[in-house]
C-alpha atoms as one frame of an Amber mdcrd trajectory, in Angstrom:
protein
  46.911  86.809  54.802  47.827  83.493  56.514  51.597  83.719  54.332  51.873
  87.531  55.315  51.747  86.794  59.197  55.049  83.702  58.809  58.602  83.462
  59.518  59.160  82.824  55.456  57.501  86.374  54.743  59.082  88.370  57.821
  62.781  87.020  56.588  62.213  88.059  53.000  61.302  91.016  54.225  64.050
  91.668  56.560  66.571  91.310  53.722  64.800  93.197  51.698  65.286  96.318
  54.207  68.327  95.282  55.053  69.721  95.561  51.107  67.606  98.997  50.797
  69.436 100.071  53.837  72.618  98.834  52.698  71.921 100.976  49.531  71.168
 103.868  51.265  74.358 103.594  53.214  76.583 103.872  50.122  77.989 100.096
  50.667  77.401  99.382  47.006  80.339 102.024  46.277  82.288 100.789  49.126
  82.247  97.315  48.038  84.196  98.431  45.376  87.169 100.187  47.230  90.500
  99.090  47.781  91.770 100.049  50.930  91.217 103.597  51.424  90.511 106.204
  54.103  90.413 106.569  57.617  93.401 103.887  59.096  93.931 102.876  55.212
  97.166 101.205  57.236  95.155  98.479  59.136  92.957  97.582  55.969  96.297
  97.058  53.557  98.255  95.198  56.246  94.888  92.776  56.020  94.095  92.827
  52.516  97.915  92.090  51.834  97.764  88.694  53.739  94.877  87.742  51.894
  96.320  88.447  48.665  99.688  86.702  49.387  97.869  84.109  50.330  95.992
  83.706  47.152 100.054  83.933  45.244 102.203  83.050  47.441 100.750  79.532
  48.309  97.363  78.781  50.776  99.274  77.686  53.880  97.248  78.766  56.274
  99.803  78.516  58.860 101.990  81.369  57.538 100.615  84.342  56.653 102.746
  86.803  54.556 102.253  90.469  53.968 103.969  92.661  51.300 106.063  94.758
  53.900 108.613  91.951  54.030 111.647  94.287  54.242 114.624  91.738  54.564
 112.757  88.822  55.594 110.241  85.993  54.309 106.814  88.519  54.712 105.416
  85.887  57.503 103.975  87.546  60.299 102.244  86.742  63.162  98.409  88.277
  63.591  94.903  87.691  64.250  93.118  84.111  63.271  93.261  85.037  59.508
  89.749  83.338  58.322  88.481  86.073  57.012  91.814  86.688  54.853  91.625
  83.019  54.228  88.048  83.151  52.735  89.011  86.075  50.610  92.137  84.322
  49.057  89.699  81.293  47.939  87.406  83.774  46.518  90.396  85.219  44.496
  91.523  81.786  43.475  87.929  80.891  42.347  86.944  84.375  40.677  89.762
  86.125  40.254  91.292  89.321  42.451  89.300  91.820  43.421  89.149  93.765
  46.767  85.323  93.409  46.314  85.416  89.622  47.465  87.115  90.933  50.778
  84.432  93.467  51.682  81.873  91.300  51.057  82.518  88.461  53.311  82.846
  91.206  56.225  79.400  92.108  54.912  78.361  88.986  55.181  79.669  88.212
  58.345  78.171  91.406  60.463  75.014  90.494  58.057  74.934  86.886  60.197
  75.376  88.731  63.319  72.316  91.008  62.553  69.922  88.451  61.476  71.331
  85.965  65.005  70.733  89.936  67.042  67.050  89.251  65.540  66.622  85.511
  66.467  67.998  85.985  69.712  65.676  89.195  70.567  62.334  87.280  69.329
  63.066  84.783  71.886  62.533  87.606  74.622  60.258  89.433  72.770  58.336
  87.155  71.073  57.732  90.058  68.391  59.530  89.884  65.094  59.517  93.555
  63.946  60.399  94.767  67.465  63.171  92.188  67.468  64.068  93.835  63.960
  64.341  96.747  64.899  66.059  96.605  68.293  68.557  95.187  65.774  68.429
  97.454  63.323  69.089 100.605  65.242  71.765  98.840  67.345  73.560  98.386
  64.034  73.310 101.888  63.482  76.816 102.685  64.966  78.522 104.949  62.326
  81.325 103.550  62.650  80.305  99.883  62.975  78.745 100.965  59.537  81.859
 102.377  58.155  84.031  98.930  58.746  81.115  96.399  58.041  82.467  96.206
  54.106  85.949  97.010  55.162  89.049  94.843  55.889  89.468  95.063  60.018
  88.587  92.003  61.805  87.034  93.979  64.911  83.573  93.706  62.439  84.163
  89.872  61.746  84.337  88.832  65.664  81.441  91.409  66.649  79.221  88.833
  63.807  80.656  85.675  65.672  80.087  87.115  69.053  76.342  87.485  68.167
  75.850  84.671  66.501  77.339  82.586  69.868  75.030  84.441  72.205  71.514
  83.000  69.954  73.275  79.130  70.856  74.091  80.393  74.354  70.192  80.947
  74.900  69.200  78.167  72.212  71.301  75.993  74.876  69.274  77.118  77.827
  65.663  76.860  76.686  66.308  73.385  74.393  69.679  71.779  76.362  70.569
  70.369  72.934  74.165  69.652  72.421  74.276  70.867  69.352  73.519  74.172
  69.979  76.621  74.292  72.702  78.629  72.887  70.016  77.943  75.684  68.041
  78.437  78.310  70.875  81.901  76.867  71.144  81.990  77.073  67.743  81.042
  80.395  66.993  83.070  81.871  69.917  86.307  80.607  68.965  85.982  82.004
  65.955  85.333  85.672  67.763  87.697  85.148  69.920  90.441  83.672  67.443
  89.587  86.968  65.254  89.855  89.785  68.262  90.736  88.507  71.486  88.654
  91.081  73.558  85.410  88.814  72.019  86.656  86.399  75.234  84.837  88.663
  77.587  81.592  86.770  76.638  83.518  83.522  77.789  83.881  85.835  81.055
  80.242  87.195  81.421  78.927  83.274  80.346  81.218  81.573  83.522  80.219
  84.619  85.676  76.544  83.735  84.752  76.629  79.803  86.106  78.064  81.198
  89.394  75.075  83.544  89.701  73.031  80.501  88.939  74.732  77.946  91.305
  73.855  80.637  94.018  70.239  81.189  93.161  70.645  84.975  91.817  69.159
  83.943  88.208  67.994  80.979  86.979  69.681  79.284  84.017  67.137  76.063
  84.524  70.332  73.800  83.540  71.615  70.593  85.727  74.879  70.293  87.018
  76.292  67.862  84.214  74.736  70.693  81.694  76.734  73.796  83.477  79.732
  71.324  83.834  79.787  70.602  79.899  79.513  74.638  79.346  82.349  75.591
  81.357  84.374  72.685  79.398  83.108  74.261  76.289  83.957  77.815  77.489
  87.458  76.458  78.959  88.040  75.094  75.143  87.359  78.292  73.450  90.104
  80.248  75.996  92.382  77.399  75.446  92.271  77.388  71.378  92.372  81.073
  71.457  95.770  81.263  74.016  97.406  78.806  71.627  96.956  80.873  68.315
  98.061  83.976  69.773 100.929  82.350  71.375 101.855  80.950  67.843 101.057
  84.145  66.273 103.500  85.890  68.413 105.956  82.964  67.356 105.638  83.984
  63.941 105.946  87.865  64.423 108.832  86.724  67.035 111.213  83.973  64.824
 110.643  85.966  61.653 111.442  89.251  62.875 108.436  91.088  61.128 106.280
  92.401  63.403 103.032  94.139  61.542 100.644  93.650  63.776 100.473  94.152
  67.643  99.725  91.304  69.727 100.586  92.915  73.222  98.552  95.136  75.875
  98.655  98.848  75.390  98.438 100.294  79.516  98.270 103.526  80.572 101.149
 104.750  82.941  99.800 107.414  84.294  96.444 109.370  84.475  97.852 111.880
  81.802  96.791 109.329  79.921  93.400 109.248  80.475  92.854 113.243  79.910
  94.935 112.822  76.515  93.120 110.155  75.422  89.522 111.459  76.299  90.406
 114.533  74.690  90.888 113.359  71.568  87.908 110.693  71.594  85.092 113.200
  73.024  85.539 115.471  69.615  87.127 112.674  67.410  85.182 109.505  68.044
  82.181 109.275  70.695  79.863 111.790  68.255  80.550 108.876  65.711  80.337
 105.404  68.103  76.735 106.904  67.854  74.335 109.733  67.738  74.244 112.130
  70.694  70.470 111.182  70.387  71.245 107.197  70.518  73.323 108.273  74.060
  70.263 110.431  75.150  67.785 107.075  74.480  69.760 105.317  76.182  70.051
 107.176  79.126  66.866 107.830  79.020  65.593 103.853  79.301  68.532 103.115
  81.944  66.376 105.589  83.987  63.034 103.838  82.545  64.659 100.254  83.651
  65.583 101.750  86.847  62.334 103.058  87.915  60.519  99.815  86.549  63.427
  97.412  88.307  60.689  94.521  89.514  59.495  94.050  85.907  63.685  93.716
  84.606  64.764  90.713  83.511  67.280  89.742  85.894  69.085  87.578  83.144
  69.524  90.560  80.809  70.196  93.135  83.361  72.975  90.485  84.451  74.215
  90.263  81.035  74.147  93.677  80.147  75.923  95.070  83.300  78.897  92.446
  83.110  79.179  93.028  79.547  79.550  96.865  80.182  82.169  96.029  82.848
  84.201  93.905  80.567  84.223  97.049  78.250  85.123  99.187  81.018  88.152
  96.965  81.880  89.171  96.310  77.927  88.901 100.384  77.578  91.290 100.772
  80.569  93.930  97.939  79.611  93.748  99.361  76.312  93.508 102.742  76.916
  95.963 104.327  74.515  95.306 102.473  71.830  91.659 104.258  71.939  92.866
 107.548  71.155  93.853 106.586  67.661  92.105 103.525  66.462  88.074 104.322
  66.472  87.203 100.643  65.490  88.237  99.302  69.293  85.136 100.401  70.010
  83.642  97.735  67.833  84.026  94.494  69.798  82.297  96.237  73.217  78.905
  96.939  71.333  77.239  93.799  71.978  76.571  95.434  75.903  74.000  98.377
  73.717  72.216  95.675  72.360  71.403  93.898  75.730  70.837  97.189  77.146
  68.239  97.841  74.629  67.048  94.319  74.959  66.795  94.567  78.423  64.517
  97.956  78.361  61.918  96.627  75.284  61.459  93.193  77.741  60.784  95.614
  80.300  57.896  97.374  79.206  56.177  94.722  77.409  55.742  93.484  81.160
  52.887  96.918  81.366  49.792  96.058  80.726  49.154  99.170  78.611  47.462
  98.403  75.354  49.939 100.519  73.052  52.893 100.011  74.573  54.416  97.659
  71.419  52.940 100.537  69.197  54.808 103.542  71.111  58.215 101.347  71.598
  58.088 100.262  67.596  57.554 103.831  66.388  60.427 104.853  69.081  62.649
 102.336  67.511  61.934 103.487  63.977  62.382 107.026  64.463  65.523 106.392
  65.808  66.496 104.257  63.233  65.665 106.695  60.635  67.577 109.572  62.206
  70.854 106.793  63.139  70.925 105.860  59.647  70.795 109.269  58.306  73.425
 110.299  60.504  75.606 107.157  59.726  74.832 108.078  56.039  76.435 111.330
  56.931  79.277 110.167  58.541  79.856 107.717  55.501  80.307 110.265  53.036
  82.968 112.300  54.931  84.648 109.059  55.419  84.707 108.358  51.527  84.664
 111.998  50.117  85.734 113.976  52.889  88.095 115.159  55.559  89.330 111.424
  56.517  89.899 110.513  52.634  93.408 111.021  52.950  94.157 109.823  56.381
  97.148 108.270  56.081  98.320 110.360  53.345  96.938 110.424  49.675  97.445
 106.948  48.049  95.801 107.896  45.045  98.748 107.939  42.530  99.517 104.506
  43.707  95.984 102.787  42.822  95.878 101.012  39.127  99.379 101.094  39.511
 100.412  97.424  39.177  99.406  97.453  35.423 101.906  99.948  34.179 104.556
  98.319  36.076 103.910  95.026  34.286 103.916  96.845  31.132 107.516  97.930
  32.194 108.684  94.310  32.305 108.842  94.688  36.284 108.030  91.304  37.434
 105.657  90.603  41.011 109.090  89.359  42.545 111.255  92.402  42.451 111.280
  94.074  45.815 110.901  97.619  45.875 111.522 100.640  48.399 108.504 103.029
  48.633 109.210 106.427  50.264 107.248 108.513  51.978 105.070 105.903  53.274
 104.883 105.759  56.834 102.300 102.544  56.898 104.297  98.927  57.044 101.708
  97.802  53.772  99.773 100.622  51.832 101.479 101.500  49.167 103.198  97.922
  48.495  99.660  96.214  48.587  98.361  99.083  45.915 101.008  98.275  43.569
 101.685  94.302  44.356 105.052  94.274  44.860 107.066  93.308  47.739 109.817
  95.385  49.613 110.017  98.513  52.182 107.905 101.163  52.702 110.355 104.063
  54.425 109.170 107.070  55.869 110.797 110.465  57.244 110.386 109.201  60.651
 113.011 106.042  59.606 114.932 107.139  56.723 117.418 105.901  58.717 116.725
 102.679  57.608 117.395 103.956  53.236 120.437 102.471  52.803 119.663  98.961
  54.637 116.682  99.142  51.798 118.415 100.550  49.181 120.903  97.862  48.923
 118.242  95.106  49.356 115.851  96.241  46.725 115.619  96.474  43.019 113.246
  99.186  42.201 112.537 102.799  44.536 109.196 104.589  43.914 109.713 107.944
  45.282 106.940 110.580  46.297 109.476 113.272  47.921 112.240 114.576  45.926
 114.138 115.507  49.147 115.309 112.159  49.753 116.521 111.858  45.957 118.548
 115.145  46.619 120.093 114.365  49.813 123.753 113.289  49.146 123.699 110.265
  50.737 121.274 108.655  48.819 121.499 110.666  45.390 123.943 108.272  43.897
 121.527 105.569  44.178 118.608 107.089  41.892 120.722 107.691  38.635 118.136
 105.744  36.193 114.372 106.631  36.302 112.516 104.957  34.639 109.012 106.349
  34.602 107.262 109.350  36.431 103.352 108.753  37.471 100.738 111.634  38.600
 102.242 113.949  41.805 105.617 113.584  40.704 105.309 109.635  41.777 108.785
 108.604  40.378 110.013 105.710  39.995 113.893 104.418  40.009 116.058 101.588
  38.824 118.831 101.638  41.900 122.125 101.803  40.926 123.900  99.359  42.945
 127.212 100.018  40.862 128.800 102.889  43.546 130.270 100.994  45.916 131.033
 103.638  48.058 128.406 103.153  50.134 130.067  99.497  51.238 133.230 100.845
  52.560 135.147  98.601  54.692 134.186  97.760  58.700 136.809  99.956  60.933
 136.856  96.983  63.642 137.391  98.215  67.288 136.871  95.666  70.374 135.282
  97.314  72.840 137.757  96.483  75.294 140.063  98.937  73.237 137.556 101.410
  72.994 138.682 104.537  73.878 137.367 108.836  74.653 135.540 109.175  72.562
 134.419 106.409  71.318 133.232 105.102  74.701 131.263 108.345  77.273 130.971
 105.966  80.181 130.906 102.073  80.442 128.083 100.265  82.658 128.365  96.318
  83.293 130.646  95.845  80.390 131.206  92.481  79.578 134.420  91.982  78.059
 136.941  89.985  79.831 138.343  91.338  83.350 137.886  94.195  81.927 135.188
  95.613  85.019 134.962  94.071  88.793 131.086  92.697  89.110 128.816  89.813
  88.165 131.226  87.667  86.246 131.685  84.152  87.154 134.309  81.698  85.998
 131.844  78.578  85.383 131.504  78.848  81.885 133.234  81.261  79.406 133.357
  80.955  75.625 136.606  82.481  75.628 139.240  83.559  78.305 138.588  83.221
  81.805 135.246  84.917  82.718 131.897  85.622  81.492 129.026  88.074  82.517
 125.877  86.746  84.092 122.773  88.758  83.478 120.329  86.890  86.273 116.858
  86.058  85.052 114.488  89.387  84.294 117.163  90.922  84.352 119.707  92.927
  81.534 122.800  95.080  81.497 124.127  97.760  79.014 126.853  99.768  77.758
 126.349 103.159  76.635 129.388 104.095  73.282 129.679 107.909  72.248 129.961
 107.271  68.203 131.837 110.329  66.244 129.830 111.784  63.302 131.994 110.460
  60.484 130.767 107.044  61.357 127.277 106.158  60.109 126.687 102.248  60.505
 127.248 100.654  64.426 127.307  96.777  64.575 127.522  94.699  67.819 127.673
  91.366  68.310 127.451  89.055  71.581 127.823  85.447  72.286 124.800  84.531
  75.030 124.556  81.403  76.299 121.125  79.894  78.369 118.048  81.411  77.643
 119.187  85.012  76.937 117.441  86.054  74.282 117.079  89.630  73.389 119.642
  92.028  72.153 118.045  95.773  71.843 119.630  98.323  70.868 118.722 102.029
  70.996 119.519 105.430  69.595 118.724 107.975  72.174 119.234 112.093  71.615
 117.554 115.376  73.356 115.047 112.725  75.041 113.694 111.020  71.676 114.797
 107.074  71.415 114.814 105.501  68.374 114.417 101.431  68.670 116.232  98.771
  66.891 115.829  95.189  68.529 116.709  91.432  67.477 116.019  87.806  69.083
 117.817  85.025  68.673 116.032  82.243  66.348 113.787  80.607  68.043 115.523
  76.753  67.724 118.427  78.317  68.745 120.191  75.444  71.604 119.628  76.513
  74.886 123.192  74.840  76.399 125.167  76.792  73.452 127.110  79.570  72.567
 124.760  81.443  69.692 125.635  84.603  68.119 123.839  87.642  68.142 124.003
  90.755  66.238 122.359  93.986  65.486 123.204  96.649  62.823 122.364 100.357
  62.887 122.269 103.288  60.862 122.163 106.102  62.002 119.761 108.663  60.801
 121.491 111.248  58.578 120.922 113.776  61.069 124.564 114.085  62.290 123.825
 115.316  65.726 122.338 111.752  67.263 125.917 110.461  68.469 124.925 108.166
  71.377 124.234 104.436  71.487 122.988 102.161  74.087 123.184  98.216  73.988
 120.947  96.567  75.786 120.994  92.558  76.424 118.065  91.210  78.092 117.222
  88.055  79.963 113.740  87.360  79.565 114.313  83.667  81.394 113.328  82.078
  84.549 117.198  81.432  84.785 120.664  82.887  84.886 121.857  83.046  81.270
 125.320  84.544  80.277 127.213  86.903  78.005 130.567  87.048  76.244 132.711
  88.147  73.809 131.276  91.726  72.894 132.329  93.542  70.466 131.598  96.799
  68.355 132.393  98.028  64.692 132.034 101.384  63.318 131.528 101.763  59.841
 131.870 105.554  57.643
């Protein structure tokens, strides 16, 4: 009796319900999937740096994915430790995606069993503590990516973890336990930047205390070594992102975005909440969970003397840091359901807060009536999750971003055709920068309808073309390249040796300076650069060549604007900048729709130099887009300048 009322019998017990629940949520099949489903696109781009990790070498520093198109594969992202741990695991065992899924498992797992420590410490009541848990968990779609590939999952674990040696901090003052906070957030935050909003709510919390609104019970030198703590985790955090976006920036392979997503207008806010009331919100949780929650705001409001004012602190400033992450965010929403992930420790304060709240009534069933409150709604959240589960993996989102089947248990039959790991292929019609490559292993371009534009860039740079729409193999510009295939795979999968021999394709440049450009090559000129060729903002200080140069002044850019006939295909420019200009975009614009092309220089390029750069486009074999704007950019604090512009056409 004595061993049925300890800690060692309520923990065995916990994961015990916690792998029937598991079960019953189908994660035992999904720990077996590859990438699959609903935004298939964000779980390859992840999966893929983990596995070119484990065979491409275990620098942590540079993480590669298999959408290299003409460059190296290193990107910039997220702090990969996740990707990291799964690459060891593939090294030590041997490749699986299982390994993958399971350490997100694991890690959400953590973050559950920390959600139950940190409850009993209000509660003082292990099962109620479980279960607060438990149904917090619930969220169908925090179910769906808990043995999945995003990191949103990961940093929600690390989050909740931190917030047990945030309180473990204030009731024992041990050092050891901030140590871990800092710890424990970084990691969060590292993984999914948004996870710094509990760095907000914990600095927001020591004001509150240093002017007597809630009690922290810590001394000065105690809240002084926290906000040290919480200034380290924003610090470590600003530097990884900043060489993150190094990586995406001097590599020129940008997978992953790294930048704020604001609405412009409030257009956006009807769009997006029209799609998220029917897509999403019935699936963040239960219309039920939204009524019970309602429901004990209303119970907390009316019992307000017996609220914690700790939690109710917590709980409000963590819904307002969701509030302001949904807003700066807001289109990104519409699209991506697991943004909601990061934002749900705020339910399980909220539902913290309430329980805390009522055990303050002396009424001698209240525990009884809030535990079998808690586990009916448990039972009817997982059920529902359950639900939601199966139309995920057998359902309407299966094929999501497109049907990847034909491409799964791929990679073996293209060993068998002698095709080695580092031949780079061309995969058309994938739209996604990594799902297809990752299925198959193999390195390259994936090339959609959207940028088929970009085929013959590909075509030339690439061994191997797996095909899924015979259109592109008929259209006349590309037909001459898929003269040798070599094997056909279910749904008319085909795949091609490209003939490289036609060397058509690599006609000669027709050079034309632009100062020489002439109706109708050029529709209208604005700031041209080229020497006293315009009256404006040139300057006779420094010139590469001739007399003048142009200055573009700092945040600042200027353009020209060339009318290109339809029998040429292929535009390159190429400017000398000088200074700290460092952006050269250029864009295809027709009927309203602009199509984006940009370069940088490299990144150790001298700043007191003359250094090239260039830009080629193709232009989509539409014939009708006939426009093209250059655009150079300062992005400097200082006057940079431009010279020696000039355009080729190519047929």
């Amino acid at each position: 009796m004595k061993f049925l009322k300890s800690s060692l019998f309520f923990w065995i017990t916990t994961c015990c319900l916690l792998i029937v629940l598991y079960w019953f949520l189908g994660f035992h099949q999904a720990l077996q999937y590859p990438p699959i489903s609903i935004h298939q696109s964000a779980q390859a781009s992840r999966a893929s740096v983990a596995l070119n990790y484990a065979q491409e070498g275990m620098n942590f520093f540079k993480p590669q994915v298999h959408g290299c198109r003409n460059t190296s594969g290193i990107t910039g992202l997220e702090f990969p430790i996740i990707n990291y741990g799964a690459a060891i695991c593939y090294k030590v065992f041997g490749f699986h995606d299982f390994w993958f899924r399971f350490l997100m498992l694991i890690t959400i797992t953590l973050g559950i069993v920390y959600a139950i420590r940190t409850a009993r410490l209000f509660t003082r009541h292990a099962w109620i503590a479980m279960s607060i848990a438990v149904v917090w968990f619930l969220s169908p779609i925090l179910v769906y990516y808990s043995p999945n590939y995003n990191p949103d999952t990961a940093s929600l674990g690390f989050v909740m973890i931190s917030w047990f040696y945030a309180f473990s901090y204030i009731h024992t003052k041990k050092l050891s336990a901030l140590f871990l906070w800092t710890l424990f957030l970084s990691l969060a935050s590292l993984t999914k930047l948004v996870s710094l909003i509990s760095v907000v709510v914990v600095f927001a919390l020591i004001v509150l205390h240093s002017i007597r609104f809630i009690s922290l019970q810590l001394t000065r030198k105690q809240m002084l070594a926290w906000i040290v703590c919480g200034i380290t985790v924003i610090v470590v955090t600003l530097i990884w992102y900043k060489y993150a976006r190094y990586l995406t920036e001097s590599s020129g392979n940008r997978q992953f975005s790294l930048r704020l997503h604001s609405p412009k207008s409030i257009d956006t806010f009807r769009e997006v909440w029209k799609s998220i009331s029917w897509q999403w919100i019935p699936f963040y949780y239960s219309y039920t969970m939204y009524w019970f929650l309602l429901g004990i705001s209303v119970i907390s409001a009316i019992l307000y003397k017996q609220v914690s004012r700790l939690l109710f602190t917590i709980t409000l400033l963590l819904y307002l840091g969701a509030i302001a992450f949904f807003i700066l965010m807001l289109p990104q929403f519409k699209d991506h359901d697991y943004y909601i992930i990061t934002l749900l420790p705020a339910v399980f304060f909220h539902m913290l807060m309430f329980v805390t709240t009522v055990q303050k009534i002396r009424f001698r069933f209240t525990w009884h009536i809030v535990l079998v409150l808690l586990l009916s709604l448990g039972v009817y959240s997982s059920i529902h999750a359950r639900k939601h589960q199966e139309s995920r993996y057998g359902g309407v989102y299966y094929s999501w971003d497109n049907d990847f089947s034909p491409y799964y248990n791929l990679e073996p039959k293209l060993r068998a055709l002698g095709i080695s790991p580092n031949d780079k292929f061309v995969s058309y019609n994938d739209w996604t920068p990594n799902n297809s490559l990752y299925l198959i292993n193999q390195k390259g371009w994936t090339i959609s309808q959207a940028n088929a534009y970009k085929m013959p860039i590909a075509l030339q740079d690439c061994k191997y073309a797996l095909i899924n729409d015979t259109a592109i193999i008929d259209n006349p510009k590309f037909s001459r390249f898929f003269n040798n295939p070599i094997a056909v795979f279910p749904k008319n999968l085909t795949l091609f040796k490209i003939s490289h021999s036609d060397t058509t394709f690599q006609r000669d440049y027709v050079y034309k300076t632009i100062d020489r450009l002439s109706a109708p090559y050029i529709s209208y000129i604005s700031n041209s650069f080229e020497e006293d060729f315009v009256p404006g903002n040139t300057t006779t200080r420094i010139s590469r060549t001739g007399k003048n140069s142009r200055v573009i002044t700092s945040k600042t850019g200027n353009y020209i604007c060339a009318k290109i006939p339809n029998d040429y295909h292929t535009v390159r420019v190429q400017a000398y900048v000088y200074g700290e200009c460092d952006q050269l975009i250029m864009a295809c614009t027709h009927k309203q729709t602009r199509y984006y092309s940009e370069v940088t220089t490299p990144a150790n390029s001298p700043k007191n130099e003359w250094n090239k750069i260039e830009l080629t486009y193709t232009k989509r074999y539409l014939h009708d887009i006939d426009t093209i704007s250059f655009f150079i950019k300062n992005k400097s604090n200082s006057e940079a300048y431009v010279d020696d512009i000039f355009i080729e056409l190519r047929k």
